[in-house]
C-alpha positions, 0 to 999 in steps of 0.5 A: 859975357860970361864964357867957360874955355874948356881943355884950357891947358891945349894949344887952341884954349890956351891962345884962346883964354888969352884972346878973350882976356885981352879983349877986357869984354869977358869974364872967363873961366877955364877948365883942364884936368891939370892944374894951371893957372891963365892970367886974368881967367878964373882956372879949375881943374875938372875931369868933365867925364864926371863933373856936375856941369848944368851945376857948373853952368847955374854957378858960374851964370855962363852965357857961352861955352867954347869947348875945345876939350877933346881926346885930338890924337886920331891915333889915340882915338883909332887904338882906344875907340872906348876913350875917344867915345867917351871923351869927344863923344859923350863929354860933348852929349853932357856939355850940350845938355847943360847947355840946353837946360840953362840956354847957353851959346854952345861953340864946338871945335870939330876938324877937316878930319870929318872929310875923306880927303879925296877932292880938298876944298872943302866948303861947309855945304860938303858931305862929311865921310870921316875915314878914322875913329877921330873923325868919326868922333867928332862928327858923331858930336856935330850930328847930336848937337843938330838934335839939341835944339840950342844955339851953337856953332861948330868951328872945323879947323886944319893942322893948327901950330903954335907954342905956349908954355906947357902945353898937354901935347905938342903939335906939328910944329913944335915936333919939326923944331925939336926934332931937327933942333936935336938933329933928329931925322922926322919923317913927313908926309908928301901927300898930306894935303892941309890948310895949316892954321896959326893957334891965334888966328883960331882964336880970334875967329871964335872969338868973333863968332862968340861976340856976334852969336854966330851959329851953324858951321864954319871953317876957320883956317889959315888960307894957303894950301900945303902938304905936311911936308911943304909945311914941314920945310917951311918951319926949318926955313925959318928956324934955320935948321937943317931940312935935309934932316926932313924924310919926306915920305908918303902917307902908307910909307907913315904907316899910322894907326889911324887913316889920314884924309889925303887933302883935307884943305878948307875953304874959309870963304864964309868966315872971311865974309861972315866974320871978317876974319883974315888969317895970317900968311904961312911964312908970317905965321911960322915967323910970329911962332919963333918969335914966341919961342925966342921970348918964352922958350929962350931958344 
């Protein structure tokens, strides 16, 4: 299959080039505003605000696109709603058209920031009511890619972590180790509420949908249900740091532009039966991800 990763130079598509390069049943593509380079993908640099994407499409013969490109800070998205519409937003308008045009499988990676937080557990049958900018966004794309009329589905994910090299931003992970690497106090949140998702585990759950065509919604996170702050522990734990350096706060304590759903927990209940699929424990996860940082990072 003929596949396009889009926002390659991220955690989710970097992880995810990888996985559908290792299978040896794709020819990918993969496209980031930086320049990179991903062993055994076709790479390109492409500010998709602008790019020719039904040319790129017709070019490249694309079956599937997976597109994990986006603008993810929800504080970013909240001071610069102007940015994030055109990024999360319209990008996603003009991928969706292309994929239209040409009958192109269309993956779109969404958030349990679409929810308000207030019950957790969320399935796919609940109703959304994002209570930030980023939310919003995203759930302005699942409702236009409705209208489309093509084959897609719509992955929403938790509190993904991980590490590759270079990656465009670091995530909650990542922060806690340099952080407290460097004996650095970080505060974390006591009522964050998350399903915490290994970058792979992704991976490979979009990957199963992309081979089987699946379409519609699904949740595809990891499957134990923590606080940030729990989370947060947990990785000093494990990397054998000091935890008493971790401010456990709450989320107004946080002050952060944009609101946080309080519990935003996923139930992935339908991707276990729909795609098999079977996430990593927590405490196996973090391990795996400090073992990809001994080898890659020398820490």
């Amino acid at each position: 299959m003929r596949i396009l990763v889009t926002g390659a130079n991220g955690l989710v598509g970097k992880k995810l080039v990888k996985q559908l390069v290792a299978s040896g049943k794709h020819e990918v593509y993969a496209t980031s505003l930086k320049k990179m380079q991903l062993d055994g993908a076709q790479t390109f640099t492409s500010n998709l605000q602008n790019a020719d994407i039904n040319n790129l499409v017709e070019q490249l013969k694309l079956e599937t696109i997976i597109h994990c490109a986006a603008l993810s800070s929800p504080d970013a998205c909240e001071v610069d709603r102007f940015v994030c519409k055109k990024m999360n937003i319209e990008v996603t308008s003009r991928i969706a058209s292309a994929c239209r045009d040409y009958s192109v499988h269309l993956v779109f990676l969404s958030t349990d920031f679409i929810f308000d937080g207030i019950k957790g557990n969320y399935t796919e049958e609940d109703a959304i009511n994002p209570i930030s900018y980023y939310g919003e966004s995203k759930m302005e794309s699942e409702n236009l890619l409705k209208t489309m009329g093509i084959p897609h589905a719509v992955v929403r994910t938790s509190l993904v972590y991980g590490y590759d090299e270079k990656l465009s931003r670091p995530n909650i992970l990542t922060r806690v180790v340099q952080n407290l690497g460097k004996q650095q106090k970080y505060r974390v949140p006591t009522d964050q509420i998350r399903t915490p998702t290994l970058a792979e585990d992704l991976a490979k759950g979009i990957e199963m949908i992309v081979d089987n065509k699946k379409e519609g919604l699904y949740n595809i996170s990891g499957g134990d249900i923590v606080s940030v702050a729990d989370f947060a522990t947990q990785v000093a734990k494990v990397f054998n740091l000091d935890e008493l350096l971790l401010q456990k706060v709450t989320t107004k304590e946080l002050s952060e532009p944009a609101p946080r759903p309080l519990n935003s927990s996923l139930v992935i209940e339908k991707a276990r039966r729909d795609l098999n699929y079977t996430p990593t424990p927590l405490i196996e996860g973090i391990k795996i991800v400090k073992s990809q940082m001994n080898i890659i990072g020398g820490i």
